[in-house]
Structures are given as structure tokens and as C-alpha cells.
N, C-alpha and C positions, 0 to 999 in steps of 0.2 A: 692464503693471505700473503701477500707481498710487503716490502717494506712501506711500501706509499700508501696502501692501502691500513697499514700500522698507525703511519704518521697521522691519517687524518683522523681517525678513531681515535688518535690521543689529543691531539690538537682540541677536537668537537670536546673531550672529557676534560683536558685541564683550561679551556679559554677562560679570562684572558691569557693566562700565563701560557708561554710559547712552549713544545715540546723542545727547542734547542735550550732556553732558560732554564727546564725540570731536568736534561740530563747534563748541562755543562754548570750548572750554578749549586741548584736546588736538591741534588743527588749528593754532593761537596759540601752544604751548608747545612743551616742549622733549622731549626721548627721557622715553617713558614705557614701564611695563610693568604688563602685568596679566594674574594669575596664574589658571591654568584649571584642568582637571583631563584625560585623556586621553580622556571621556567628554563634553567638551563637544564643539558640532554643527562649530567650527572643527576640532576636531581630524581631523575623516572631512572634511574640504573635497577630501579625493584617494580618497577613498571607502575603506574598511576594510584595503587593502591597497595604499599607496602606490609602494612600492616594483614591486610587479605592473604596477601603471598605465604608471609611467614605462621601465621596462624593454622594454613592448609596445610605446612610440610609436617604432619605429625610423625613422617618415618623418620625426621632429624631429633624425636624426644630423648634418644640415647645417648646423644652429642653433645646437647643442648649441657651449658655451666654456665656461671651465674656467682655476684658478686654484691656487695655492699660495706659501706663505713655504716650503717646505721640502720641494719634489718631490725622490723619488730615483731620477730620471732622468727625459728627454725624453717631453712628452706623448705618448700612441698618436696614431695616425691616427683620421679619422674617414673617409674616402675610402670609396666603393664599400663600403657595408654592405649585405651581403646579404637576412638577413634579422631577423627579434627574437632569434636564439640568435644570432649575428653581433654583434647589436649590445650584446643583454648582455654579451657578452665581451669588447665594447670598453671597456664600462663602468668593469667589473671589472680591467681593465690599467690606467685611470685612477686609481681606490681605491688599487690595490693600488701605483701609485708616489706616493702621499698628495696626489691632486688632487683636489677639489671639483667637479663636475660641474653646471654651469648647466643646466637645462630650459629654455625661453622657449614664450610662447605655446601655454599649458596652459588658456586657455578650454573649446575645445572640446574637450577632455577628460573635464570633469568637467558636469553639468548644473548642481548646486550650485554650485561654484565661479564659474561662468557667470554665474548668479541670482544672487548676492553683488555681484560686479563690474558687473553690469548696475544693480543697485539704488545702486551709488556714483556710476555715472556718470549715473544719470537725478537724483539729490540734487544733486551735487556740478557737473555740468555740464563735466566733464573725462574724456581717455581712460583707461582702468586697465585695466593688465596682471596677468600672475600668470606668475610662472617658479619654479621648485621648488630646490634645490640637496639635493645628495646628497653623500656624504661617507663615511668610514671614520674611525674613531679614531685619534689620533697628525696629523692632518692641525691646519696653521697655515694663515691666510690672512692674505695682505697686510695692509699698512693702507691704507684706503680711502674712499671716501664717494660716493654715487649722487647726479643730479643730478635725481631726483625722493624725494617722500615717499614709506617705506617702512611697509606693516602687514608684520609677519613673524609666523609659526605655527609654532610646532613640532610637527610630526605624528610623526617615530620620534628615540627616543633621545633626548640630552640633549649641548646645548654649555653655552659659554661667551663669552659677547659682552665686550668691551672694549670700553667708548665715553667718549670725551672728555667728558671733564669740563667745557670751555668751548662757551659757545652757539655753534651752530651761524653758519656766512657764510651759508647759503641761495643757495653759487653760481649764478650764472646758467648754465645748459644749456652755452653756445659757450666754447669755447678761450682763457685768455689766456696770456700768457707762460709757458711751464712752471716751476716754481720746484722739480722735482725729488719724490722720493719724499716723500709725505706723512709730518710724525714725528706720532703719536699723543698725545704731552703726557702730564699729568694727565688721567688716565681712571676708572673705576669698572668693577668687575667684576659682570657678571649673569648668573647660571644660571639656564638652561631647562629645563623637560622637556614633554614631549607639553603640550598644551592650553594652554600658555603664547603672549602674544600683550605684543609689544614695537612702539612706534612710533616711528619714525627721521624727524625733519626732513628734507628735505634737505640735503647739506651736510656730517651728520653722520658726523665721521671714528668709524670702527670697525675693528676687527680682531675674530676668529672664533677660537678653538680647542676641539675635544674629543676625549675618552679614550675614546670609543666610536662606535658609527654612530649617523650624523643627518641626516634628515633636517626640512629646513623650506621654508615657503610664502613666498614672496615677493611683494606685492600692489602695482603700486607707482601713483601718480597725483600730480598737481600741481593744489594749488585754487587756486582764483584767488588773483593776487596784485594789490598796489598798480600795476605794472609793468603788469600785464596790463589791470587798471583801466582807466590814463590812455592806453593803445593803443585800446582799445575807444569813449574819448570824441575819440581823433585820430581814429579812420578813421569816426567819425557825422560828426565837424566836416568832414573832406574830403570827403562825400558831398555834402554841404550848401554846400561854398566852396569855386569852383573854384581860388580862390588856392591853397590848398593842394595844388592839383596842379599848379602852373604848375611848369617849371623852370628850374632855375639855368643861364645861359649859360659859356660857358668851358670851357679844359682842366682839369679838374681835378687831374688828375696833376701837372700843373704847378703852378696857384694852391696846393696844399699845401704848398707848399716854398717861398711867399714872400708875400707884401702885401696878395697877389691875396684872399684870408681873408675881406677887408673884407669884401666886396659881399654876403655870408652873413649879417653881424650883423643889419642891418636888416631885411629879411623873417624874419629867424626870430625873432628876437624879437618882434615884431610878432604869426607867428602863435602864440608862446606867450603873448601878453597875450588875442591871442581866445580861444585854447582853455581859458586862465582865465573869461574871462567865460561863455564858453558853457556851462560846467559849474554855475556857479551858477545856471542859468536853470532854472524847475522841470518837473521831465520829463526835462533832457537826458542827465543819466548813466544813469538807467534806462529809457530806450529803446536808448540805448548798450548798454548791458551786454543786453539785450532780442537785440541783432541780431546782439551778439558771441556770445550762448547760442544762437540760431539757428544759427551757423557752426559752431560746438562739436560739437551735436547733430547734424546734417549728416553734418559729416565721423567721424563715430562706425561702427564695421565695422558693413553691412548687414545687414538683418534676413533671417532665409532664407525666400526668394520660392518661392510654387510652378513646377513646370516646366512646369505647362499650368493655365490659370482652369478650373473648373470654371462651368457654367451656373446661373445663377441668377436668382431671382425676386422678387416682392415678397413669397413665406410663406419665401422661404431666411433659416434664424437663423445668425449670425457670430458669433463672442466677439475679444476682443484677444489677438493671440498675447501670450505666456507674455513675451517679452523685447522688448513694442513699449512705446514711449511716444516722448510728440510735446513740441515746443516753439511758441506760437503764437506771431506778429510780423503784423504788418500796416503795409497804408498806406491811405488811403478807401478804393480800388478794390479790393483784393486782401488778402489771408489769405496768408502765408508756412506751409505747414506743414511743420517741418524734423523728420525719424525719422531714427533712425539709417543709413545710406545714401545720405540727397537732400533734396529738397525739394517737397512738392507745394504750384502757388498755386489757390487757391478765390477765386472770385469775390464781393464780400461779401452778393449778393443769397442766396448759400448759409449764411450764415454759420448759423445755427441748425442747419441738419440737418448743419454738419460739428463745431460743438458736441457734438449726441447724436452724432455718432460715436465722436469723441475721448474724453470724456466716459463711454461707457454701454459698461461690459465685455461685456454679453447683448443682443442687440436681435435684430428681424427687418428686413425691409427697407424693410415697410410703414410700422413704427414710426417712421420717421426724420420727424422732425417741420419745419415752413418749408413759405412760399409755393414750393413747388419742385412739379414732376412728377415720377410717377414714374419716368419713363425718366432723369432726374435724379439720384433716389434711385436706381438700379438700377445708373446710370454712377459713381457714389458710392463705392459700397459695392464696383464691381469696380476702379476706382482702388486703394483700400486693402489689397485682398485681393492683386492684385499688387506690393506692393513687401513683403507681409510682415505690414504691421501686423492686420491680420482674417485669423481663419480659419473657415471653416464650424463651425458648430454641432450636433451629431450632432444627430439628430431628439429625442431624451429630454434633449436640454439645452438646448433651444429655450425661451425664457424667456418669460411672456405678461410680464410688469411690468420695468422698468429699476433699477437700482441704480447711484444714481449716485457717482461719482467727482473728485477736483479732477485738470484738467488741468495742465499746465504754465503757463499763462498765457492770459490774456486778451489777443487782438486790441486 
């Protein structure tokens, strides 16, 4: 997947609204909506029959959670499901005492859906989930708020969202004090129907009711923040200064509780006047954020590897699997390349032929261009082919010419 090929995969999912308005406006701002029709391509992101799909994944009964302001009586079990008629019928004792049923980890479910979430996360440079919630009419939910950004889709039937009226906190992820059931405030009311697409801050308190079945899509991701930023310019400066990893002597359990404090002011201050300076120096936040995208892309769920290489040559033609793309980083010596799953490093005297690799969706193995050999090129092309990123080229889609692509970055 290229970046263009990203773009248009978001474009076709949020139209109207424009991919440059969702990340220069709508990513900055605050609960938006925008109104579809049952017929737009969000609306099939579970394919023609939603309800079908979700019903069949009975290996997701151990996942599956589930909510209500107004159950009338004890959720079911979800224990020891037998089979899909098993587990439709646990479903349906869910509905039928007015709980909302969570889906999670609905990627591999759907192909489209997959291709969606893969093209946010190769833009966006963060993980994205998708989970489904199902429902029956007469059903209330809590008030509440996630501690990532939400896209929501409505594929069957029609709710009604309640969302605060006041900007979003943008809580951070971890725990602090509980301060009790969230109150809703001043809020505004939004109905949905099929094709409609609502976007939630994090943070953002809401509550859910409707008078009929509904189901909707859940999409969720966190883009970078400021936060995340100035972590990514500390752990470059700590690579760089061993100060920053020396540590503090003492008990600390103890110095918390009394004077002992001091001996903390000086070195940290200190290294927040470096990490000031460092930042202004030109290059170092964007190598930063370069090495923190590297870690991102990495630890992103693997790409699916085949279970035996198949033999190849210098006429074998490759293309890019359907859901690979790379992030580059380097240092003189060495090429970082981070895919979703790992990292391979190339040595820079390759850099050229791992360029046209990166780079060129169609190629053969010959084509790979660099002072390289071809036992080189041969050992190249079977690297890539094992972790996912290339796959064989049938013989009629063997390309004589390249079309080239922008990668993620330049070394």
C-alpha cells in the first residue's frame, strides 16, 4: 500500500468530507458528523449483511463485553459456546435483556474493513482497532467516554447519540482518582441512520439510545499528540546522553515522605534545560519522531508470512502484499526497515536496490538496481518475501517496466 493508494481508501470512507479536512481540521477539533446515505462504501465496511458476519464469529465469545443503563436482568453467560447457533442464542438473551453487545477485533473479518484501518495506520502512524456494537430497541447506555479517538458508522437501523456539549479533557489512558459515575452536563442530541459517520475526540462524554435495532462500527486510534511529542525528543536525547540514564541513589519510598526531594531538583532540571536545547537544534525533533515512527510501525500486528518460501530467481516477478508498507530510519552504517511486525537492517552499501524494493509495487529480481550481486538481489527479495511484505507475481502480472511509488521516508 502506498500513500495514494491510502488516500483514496479514505477519501471513498469519509466522502463527503475530504481526507485533508479529517486530518488538518477534524483530528484538532471537536465531535463532528457527517451525513451518508445507506449506499455509501462505509456503510458495507461488514459486508451486505452485518448482522450475519457477527453472529458466525463465535471464536470472538471470550471477547465479546457488553453494557446497559437499563438491563432487565443479569447479563447471560458467555462460557463454553458451542457452536454459531450456540452462540446466536447467547446473543439474542443479551438483546432480549436490553444489553449492547461489544464485538472487538473485527479486522480480520472483513477485507475492506482491514484496508481501511491499514491505510490509517500507514497515514497516521498509530494502531487502529474496529469493534462492532449490536443492540435492540428500548436499549440505554451509560454515560461514558473512550480513551482513544472514535470514527463510528452506522450500518443497520437508526440511534441517537447524546454528547456533551463541553470540549473534550482528552484524558490520558491510566487511572486517576475515581471521581464516580461520569454526569453528561449540557449535551446535544444526534440521530443516525445507516451511512452516517460521527467523530468523537477522546475523552468525549456520551451516552447512546434507540427505538429500534442498531447496529454501528467502531474505529478507534490515537494520533500523535504533544505528549507523545516531547517523549519521542526524551528517549532520542537519552540515546545520545548517557546522563539521562544514570540513576537517582536512595530509598525512594522513603525520600517521598520527606527533604530527601531535594537531590531530584538539580539533575532534572538540568535535564529539562538540555532537552530544551536539543529540540531547537535542526534535525533533532524530526529524526525523533523518525525513530519514534520506526517503533510505531514495528510493533503494528504482522503481516501474514507464508508457511514455506517458495524458490526463486533472478526472472521471479514479486508485487507488494495488499496490506505491506515500511517506515525507513537509518544511521551511516545501516537502513532501519520497520513493517508491521519487526524490523529488518540493510546495510547502506544496499541502499539503492532496498529503495526499488520499497519503492516499486511490480518488479522482477533482475530489475533490482545497486552495485549489488545477484545472490544479493536473490537474498533481498527472499528476506522480504518472508516476513510478508512481497509476494510472487503470477507469470501474466510480471511487469517488464516499474511504477514508481513515495515510501515512507528517506534514510
Amino acid at each position: 500500500m502506498n500513500y495514494r493508494e491510502a488516500f483514496v481508501r479514505l477519501q471513498q470512507f469519509l466522502a463527503p468530507l475530504s481526507p485533508e479536512e479529517f486530518f488538518d481540521r477534524t483530528l484538532v477539533g471537536g465531535f463532528r458528523k457527517v451525513e451518508g446515505d445507506p449506499g455509501a462504501p462505509r456503510a458495507t465496511l461488514l459486508g451486505s449483511d452485518p448482522r450475519a458476519l457477527l453472529a458466525a464469529a463465535a471464536h470472538l465469545a471470550p471477547k465479546l463485553t457488553f453494557d446497559s443503563a437499563n438491563p432487565s436482568g443479569p447479563a447471560p453467560s458467555l462460557e463454553s459456546v458451542a457452536d454459531a447457533a450456540d452462540f446466536r442464542q447467547r446473543i439474542e438473551q443479551f438483546h432480549a435483556r436490553n444489553y449492547s453487545v461489544r464485538f472487538p477485533e473485527l479486522r480480520p473479518l472483513s477485507a475492506a474493513l482491514d484496508g481501511l484501518a491499514r491505510a490509517l495506520e500507514m497515514l497516521l502512524h498509530t494502531q487502529v482497532t474496529a469493534s462492532a456494537f449490536w443492540s435492540r430497541g428500548g436499549m440505554r447506555a451509560p454515560v461514558q467516554y473512550d480513551d482513544h479517538d472514535l470514527i463510528v458508522v452506522q450500518l443497520l437501523g437508526t440511534k441517537r447519540w447524546h454528547v456533551s456539549s463541553k470540549a473534550s479533557e482528552l484524558n490520558n489512558t491510566w487511572k486517576g482518582i475515581p471521581e464516580g459515575a461520569p454526569d453528561l452536563g449540557p449535551h446535544h442530541s444526534v440521530d443516525v441512520r445507516p451511512g452516517d459517520l460521527l467523530y468523537f475526540p477522546r475523552g468525549t462524554l456520551h451516552t447512546v439510545d434507540s427505538d429500534d435495532e442498531s447496529l454501528h462500527l467502531s474505529i478507534g486510534f490515537t494520533p500523535l499528540t504533544v505528549r507523545e511529542a516531547v517523549i519521542a525528543a526524551l528517549d532520542q536525547l537519552s540515546d545520545l546522553d548517557r546522563g539521562w540514564r544514570m540513576s537517582f541513589g536512595g530509598p525512594l519510598a522513603l525520600l517521598l515522605r520527606g527533604p530527601g526531594l531535594e537531590r531530584f531538583n538539580s539533575p532534572t532540571l538540568e535535564a529539562v534545560t538540555n532537552l530544551a536545547a536539543a529540540c531547537k537544534a535542526p534535525g533533532f525533533l524530526a529524526s525523533a519522531l523518525q525513530t519514534r515512527s520506526s517503533r510505531v510501525v514495528a510493533a503494528l500486528k504482522p503481516l501474514p508470512a507464508p508457511r514455506a518460501l517458495p524458490a526463486i530467481d533472478l526472472d521471479t516477478g514479486v508485487v507488494h502484499a495488499a496490506m505491506a508498507f515500511c517506515q525507513l530510519t537509518g544511521s551511516p552504517e545501516r537502513i532501519d526497515v520497520s513493517y508491521p511486525g519487526g524490523h529488518i537492517y540493510i546495510h547502506r552499501a544496499a541502499q539503492q536496490a532496498l529503495e526499488h524494493i520499497v519503492n516499486t509495487p511490480r518488479f522482477r529480481v533482475r530489475d533490482i538496481p545497486g552495485e549489488v550481486g545477484d545472490d544479493i538481489r536473490i537474498s533481498l527479495v527472499r528476506r522480504f518475501l518472508e516476513i510478508g511484505y512481497l509476494e510472487l507475481a503470477e507469470a501474466s502480472e510480471r511487469a517488464d517496466g516499474q511504477v514508481e511509488a513515495p515510501t515512507e521516508a528517506t534514510p
